[in-house]
C-alpha positions, 0 to 999 in steps of 0.5 A: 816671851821672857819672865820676870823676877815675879813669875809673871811676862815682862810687858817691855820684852812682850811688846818688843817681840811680838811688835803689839802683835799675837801671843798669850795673855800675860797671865802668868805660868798658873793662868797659862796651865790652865789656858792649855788643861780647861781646868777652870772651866765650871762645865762641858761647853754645849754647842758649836761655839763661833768663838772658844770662850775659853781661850783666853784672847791677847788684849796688851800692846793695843792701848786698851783701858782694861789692861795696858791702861792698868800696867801704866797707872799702876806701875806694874809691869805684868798683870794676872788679870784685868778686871776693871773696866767694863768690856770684855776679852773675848774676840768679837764675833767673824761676821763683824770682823767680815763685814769691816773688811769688806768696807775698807776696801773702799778707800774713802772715809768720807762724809757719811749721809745719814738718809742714804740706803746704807744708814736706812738700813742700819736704822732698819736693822735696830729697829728689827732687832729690838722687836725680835729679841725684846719685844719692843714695838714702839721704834720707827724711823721717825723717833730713833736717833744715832749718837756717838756712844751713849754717853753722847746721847746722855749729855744731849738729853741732859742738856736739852731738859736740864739747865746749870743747876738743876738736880739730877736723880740717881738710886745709887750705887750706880754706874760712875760714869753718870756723874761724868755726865752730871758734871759736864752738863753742870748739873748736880747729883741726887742720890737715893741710897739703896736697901740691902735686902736679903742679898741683893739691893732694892730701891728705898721707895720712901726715900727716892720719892722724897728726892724726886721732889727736892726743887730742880730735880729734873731727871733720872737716869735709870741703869736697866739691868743695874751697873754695879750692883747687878740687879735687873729690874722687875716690872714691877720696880720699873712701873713704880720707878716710873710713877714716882717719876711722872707724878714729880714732873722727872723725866727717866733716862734709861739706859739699857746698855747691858741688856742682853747680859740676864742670868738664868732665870731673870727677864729684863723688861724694858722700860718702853714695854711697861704698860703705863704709856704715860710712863712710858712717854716721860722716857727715853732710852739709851741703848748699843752693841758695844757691850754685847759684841765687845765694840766699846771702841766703835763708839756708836748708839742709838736713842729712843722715845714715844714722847715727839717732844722729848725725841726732838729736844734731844735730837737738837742737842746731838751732834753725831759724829759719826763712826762709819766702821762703828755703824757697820760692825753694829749693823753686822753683829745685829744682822748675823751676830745673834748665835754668838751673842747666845753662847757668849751670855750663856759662858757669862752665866757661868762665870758669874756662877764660877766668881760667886761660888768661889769668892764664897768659898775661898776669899773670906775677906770678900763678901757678896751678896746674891749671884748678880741678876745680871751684867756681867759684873758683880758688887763686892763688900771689901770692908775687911779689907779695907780694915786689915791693909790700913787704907783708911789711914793711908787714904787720910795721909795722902788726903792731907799730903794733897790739901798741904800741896795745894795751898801752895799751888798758883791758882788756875783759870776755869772756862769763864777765864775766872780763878780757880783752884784746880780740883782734886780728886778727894782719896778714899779707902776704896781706891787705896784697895783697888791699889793694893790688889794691883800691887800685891795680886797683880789684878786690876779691880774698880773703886767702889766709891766711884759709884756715888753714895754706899759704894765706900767699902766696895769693889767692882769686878769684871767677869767678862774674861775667859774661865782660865784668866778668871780663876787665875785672877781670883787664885792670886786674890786668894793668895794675896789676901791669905798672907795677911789674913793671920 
């Protein structure tokens, strides 16, 4: 692999050798060392690991979001590391890899029928999972729904109880994609700032009620544990959520994609387990593999609800198209993935632990709360940075750039065949930030205005990586801050 000017890999002459096949991670010549010492690692592994977390696993030349998406928007031509997007670099567990090609040596990909003994078992497969692992009683056949991604199934549940204009209530920050959602389904966002409460966020209860009863406010979605802020939820502050919601006539969506990610000494309840079975009725919950078993691009999920009503006025609404090898690596990771999924929560841990303390002790522009509850992402206070890169500025100057481009631009037509001007999407600080740390570190974080209200001076950071690739990341955080820290 050739280097460039830059200490780093050149990803054109990467490509070109390897024919987007095998290699290193373009980590550099630190990250490398590191790859080949362990020296990152926060402890001794224990256990007979399935896949050595530690090893970092090559992702570029594959046209994935994290890291080739990264090289291309930023203009850079290597990266320390990607840690934006939330999935994860590690190799998926063999028993998935197995189980995909035993199927494709049938050579028809043909329509699948959803009630033949293959699929049943699949459903079979859920349903037995999450009974065992959370304890969940209350799926069956008859009210769980597959979808293609939750985000499918968030939009046919919008769409089923929402109409154009209805509010939708969210306790921010939260996760980005929701308001995705919220502007295709045409509905409008509701938001409830958080409190920040000795290191952690918690929910503004006076505040959230009194959206929940603004006119139109139909739903809420729930992130059950909390992306980006990593909290995972107590009972308690579910069965509260819940009330609040049931007493406002505000259905709850929950979605619980990252529950299995819950660091030591945390729980996550889910939120058909409250003991409210009303509460529990004006639910409905989302939930996949893709986090837990690195399947993001297999697009395949499941929804459930108690409510007959609710259940069947989503089902209308989804259309589930169907990924054949998406439902048989799920099937697979749930069948036989459970002890890989257990060290990999266990290396995460770590590496939150590894992030939290280093952060804390090496990159005093950075700020962070507690180590996150949960996820495996953690929330991040770059006000300071903000401040010392002069992004606010630069944010103001490309904003007017863009209004000034605009006046002379021809109007388009929308959906309706009415014209419109073509929306922009407004600059901030944040995203000048997230800019600069591509530029200058070679690490690719996400916008933390992104994620609605109170996410303005934040950065989003993903940890799911292997330890060298991590403390490489954060070291050349720390050396490019350093040089503008006099």
């Amino acid at each position: 692999m050739e280097q460039n000017v830059n200490g780093g890999f050149d990803r054109r002459s990467f490509l070109r050798n390897t024919g987007f096949g095998g290699g290193v991670f373009a980590l550099g010549p630190l990250a490398a060392s590191l790859a080949a010492s362990g020296e990152a690692s926060a402890a001794p592994m224990q256990g007979d690991y399935s896949t050595d977390f530690d090893k970092p696993y090559n992702r570029l030349g594959f046209g994935d979001v994290k890291w080739d998406g990264a090289l291309r928007t930023e203009h850079i031509n290597h990266l320390v590391a990607g840690m934006g997007i939330a999935d994860m670099d590690f190799e998926c567990p063999a028993v998935i890899t197995d189980a995909l090609a035993k199927r494709i040596q049938h050579h028809n990909w043909g329509y699948l029928d959803m009630n033949s003994p293959g699929p049943m078992a699949f459903k079979q497969g859920l349903i037995d999972w999450n009974r065992k692992r959370y304890g969940i009683n209350v799926i069956n056949h008859q009210n769980l729904g597959i979808t293609t991604g939750v985000h499918a199934g968030l939009l046919a549940c919008l769409r089923a109880h929402t109409t154009p204009g209805d509010r939708v209530l969210l306790a921010t920050p939260i996760y980005n994609g929701f308001y995705g959602d919220i502007r295709n389904s045409r509905t409008v966002k509701n938001e409830s700032l958080m409190h920040w409460v000795n290191g952690r966020y918690e929910i503004d209860w006076d505040d959230f009620e009194k959206k929940a009863q603004l006119p139109r406010t139909k739903v809420s979605i729930l992130c059950n544990p909390q992306n980006p802020v990593g909290r995972v939820w107590s009972k308690e502050e579910l069965t509260r959520y819940g009330q609040i919601c049931l007493k406002h006539n505000v259905l709850v969506m929950s979605d619980e994609i990252h529950c299995d990610f819950v660091s030591k000494g945390q729980k996550y309840t889910p939120f058909a387990n409250l003991d409210d079975k009303k509460v529990v009725a004006n639910s409905i919950t989302f939930k996949s593999g893709s986090k837990s078993f690195s399947l993001s691009g297999q697009m395949c999920a499941w929804y459930f609800s108690t409510n007959p009503q609710v259940f069947a006025a989503t089902s209308f609404e989804n259309h589930p198209d169907l990924n054949i090898l998406g439902m048989h690596a799920e099937q697979a990771a749930y069948a036989g993935g459970e002890p890989w999924l257990n060290q990999l929560v266990n290396y995460i841990d770590g590496n939150l632990e590894y992030a939290h303390n280093y952060i804390k002790n090496n990159i005093p522009m950075i700020k962070v709360g507690n180590k996150p509850e949960g996820t495996y992402l953690m929330w991040a206070d770059i006000g300071q940075v903000i401040d010392k890169i002069g992004a606010k500025k630069s944010a103001d100057d490309a904003n007017e750039e863009a209004a000034r481009a605009a006046k002379n631009m021809k109007l388009g037509t929308d959906y309706a065949g009415n014209q419109a001007m073509v929306a922009r999407t407004e600059v901030t600080p944040s995203m000048i930030a997230e800019h600069w740390f591509a530029k200058n570190a070679f690490v690719k974080f996400n916008a933390g205005s992104s994620y609605g209200l109170g996410g303005e001076n934040y950065m989003r950071i993903n940890v799911a990586t292997a330890r060298p690739t991590l403390k490489a990341g954060l070291d050349s955080v720390a050396s490019a801050l350093k040089k503008i820290s006099a």
